[in-house]
C-alpha positions in Angstrom: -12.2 26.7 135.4 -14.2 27.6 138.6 -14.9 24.8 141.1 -18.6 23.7 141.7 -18.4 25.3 145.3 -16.1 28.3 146.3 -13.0 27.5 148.8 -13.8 30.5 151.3 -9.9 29.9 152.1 -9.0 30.5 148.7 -11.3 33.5 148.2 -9.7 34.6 151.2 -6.0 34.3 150.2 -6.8 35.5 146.8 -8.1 38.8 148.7 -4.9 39.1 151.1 -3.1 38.5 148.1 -4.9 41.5 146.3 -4.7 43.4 149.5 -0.7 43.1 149.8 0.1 43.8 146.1 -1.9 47.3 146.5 0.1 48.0 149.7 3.4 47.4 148.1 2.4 49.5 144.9 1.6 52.6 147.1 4.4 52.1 149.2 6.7 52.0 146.0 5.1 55.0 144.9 5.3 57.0 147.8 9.1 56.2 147.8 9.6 56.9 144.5 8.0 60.0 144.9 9.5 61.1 148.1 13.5 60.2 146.4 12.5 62.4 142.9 11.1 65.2 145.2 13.8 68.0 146.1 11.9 69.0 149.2 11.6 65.8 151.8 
């Protein structure tokens, strides 16, 4: 299913795509973490 020539635009949105998912799963985290913990 891959194109005879790479879109560099859609190479690059797949990688800002990857980019923002990680963010928001370590930013979840951390405020997950930071509400279970009993010292702030």
């Amino acid at each position: 299913m891959s194109a005879p020539t790479e879109s560099p635009v859609r190479l690059a949105a797949e990688t800002w795509e990857s980019l923002f998912r990680a963010q928001v799963a370590v930013m979840r985290r951390l405020q997950a973490a930071r509400r279970s913990s009993p010292w702030p």
